[in-house]
C-alpha positions, 0 to 999 in steps of 0.5 A: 428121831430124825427130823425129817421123814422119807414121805414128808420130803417126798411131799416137800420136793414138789414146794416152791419157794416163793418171794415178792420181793424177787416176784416184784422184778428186783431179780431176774427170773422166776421166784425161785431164781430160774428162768427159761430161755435158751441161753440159761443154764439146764437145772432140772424138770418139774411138772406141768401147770396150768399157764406155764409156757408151751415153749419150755415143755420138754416134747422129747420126754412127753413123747418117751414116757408120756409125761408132761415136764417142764424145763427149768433154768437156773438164773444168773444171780440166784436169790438167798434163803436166810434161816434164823433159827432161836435156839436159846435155853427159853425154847428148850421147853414144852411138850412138844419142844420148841427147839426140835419144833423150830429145827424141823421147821428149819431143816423143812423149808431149808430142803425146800430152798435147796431143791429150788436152787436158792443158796441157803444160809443157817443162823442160829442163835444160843449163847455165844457167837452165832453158829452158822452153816452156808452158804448151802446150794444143791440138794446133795448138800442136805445130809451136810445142813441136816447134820448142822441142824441136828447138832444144835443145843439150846443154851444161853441167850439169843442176841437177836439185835446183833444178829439182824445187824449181821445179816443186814449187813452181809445180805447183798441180794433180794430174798427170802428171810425166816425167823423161827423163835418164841420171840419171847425176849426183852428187847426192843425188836423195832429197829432189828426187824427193820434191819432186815426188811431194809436190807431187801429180805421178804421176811416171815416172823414165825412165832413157836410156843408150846401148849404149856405156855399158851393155856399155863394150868396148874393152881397154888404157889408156884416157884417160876425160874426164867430158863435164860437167866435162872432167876426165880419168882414166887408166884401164886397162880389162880385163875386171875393171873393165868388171865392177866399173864394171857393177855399180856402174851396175847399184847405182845403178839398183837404188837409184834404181828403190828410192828412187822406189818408196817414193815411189809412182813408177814407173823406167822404165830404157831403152837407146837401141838399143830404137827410142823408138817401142817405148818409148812404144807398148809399155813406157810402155803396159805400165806404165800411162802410156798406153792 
């Protein structure tokens, strides 16, 4: 099944990025790295909204074929899209799959930051080094980050900590951040959260979880095997400790929705059984990512 369909990126090309921290004049020009004035670069059009300046409207195509188009530019210094995908063995579970829901997602927001002409950079995180692609720039490189995309296994353990590290470290300009995960790891995330929001990114935190392991069923003695570290745990499960173990899911998300909230960052918590095209097109536009 391919990860994204014609129609969906038809409906996908006419999304912007958006960042506060670029809207907050940390970069020069629009949100999605363009601005507009005779001495930028000619990038491409796009249509006419209300409260966009008459002066960039292309009257020469509004003549020829009665369409309204607006001039876009490309700025000098064009921001980043960082995607952090969690593509350990914990997220090869559930119906629908968290890894495929996670690298729709990715392969989404990541054709969105092309055509907006962010330079998008892949990290994905599995057993071993983090596996990376990018920086891209350009929707002609799509079939090239898809097929990275497409390539990924789930396997091992994600070294989150590390990975944030890295890209603290390696980010130089403001942007956007994007973490798709389960986030359902032992670590203290505290510090490696405020990693990244000190290196200047707009982060959004988007917690995948599949229907199993938000409403677990089943009743009676149970073997449980961490998927991770193959341990296994009898269990009995009777409704008392589906309660207990849902409330300590609901604690944790509630901590980490609070961790990045006094960071500045946005958590973002999603169920695998909503389709990942209401996620991008609905949810993500609701909370300022995309317009």
């Amino acid at each position: 099944m391919p990860l994204l369909d014609p129609d969906f990126v038809a409906r996908l090309d006419r999304l912007e990025i958006l960042s506060r921290k670029i809207l907050e004049g940390k970069l020069r020009g629009e949100h999605t790295a363009r601005k507009h004035g005779p001495s930028a670069e000619f990038a491409d059009h796009r249509n006419y909204t209300p409260g966009d300046d008459p002066r960039f409207i292309d009257w020469n195509i509004l003549a020829r074929l009665d369409r309204l188009l607006v001039k876009i530019f490309l700025a000098e210094q064009e921001p980043f899209m960082y995607l952090v995908l969690d593509q350990s063995k914990s997220c090869d579970y559930g119906q629908p799959n968290k890894a495929v829901y996670i690298k729709q997602v990715a392969a989404a927001l990541g054709f969105v930051g092309l055509v907006n002409h962010h330079r998008v950079k892949i990290l994905a995180l599995g057993g071993g080094p983090i596996k990376q692609a990018g920086p891209l720039h350009s929707r002609f490189v799509l079939p090239r980050m898809i097929k990275f995309i497409e390539s990924l296994r789930p396997n091992g353990i994600a070294d989150f900590p590390a990975c944030c590290r890295w890209l603290a470290d390696k980010s130089r300009v403001p942007g956007v951040c994007v973490v798709l995960s389960d986030f359902l790891m032992q670590e203290n995330l505290f510090a490696p959260l405020g990693d990244l929001v000190a290196a200047r990114q707009d982060l959004y935190c988007i917690q995948v979880l599949s229907p199993q392991e938000i409403e677990p069923s089943g009743k009676g003695p149970a073997t449980l095997t961490d998927l991770e570290t193959t341990e296994q745990r009898q269990t009995p499960i009777t409704p008392s400790t589906v309660a207990r173990y849902q409330a300590n899911l609901a604690a944790r998300r509630q901590s980490l929705a609070d961790l990045l909230a006094r960071h500045g960052a946005q958590f973002i918590f999603n169920s695998t059984d909503v389709p990942f095209d209401r996620l991008i097109l609905e949810c993500l536009r609701q909370r300022g990512l995309l317009a």
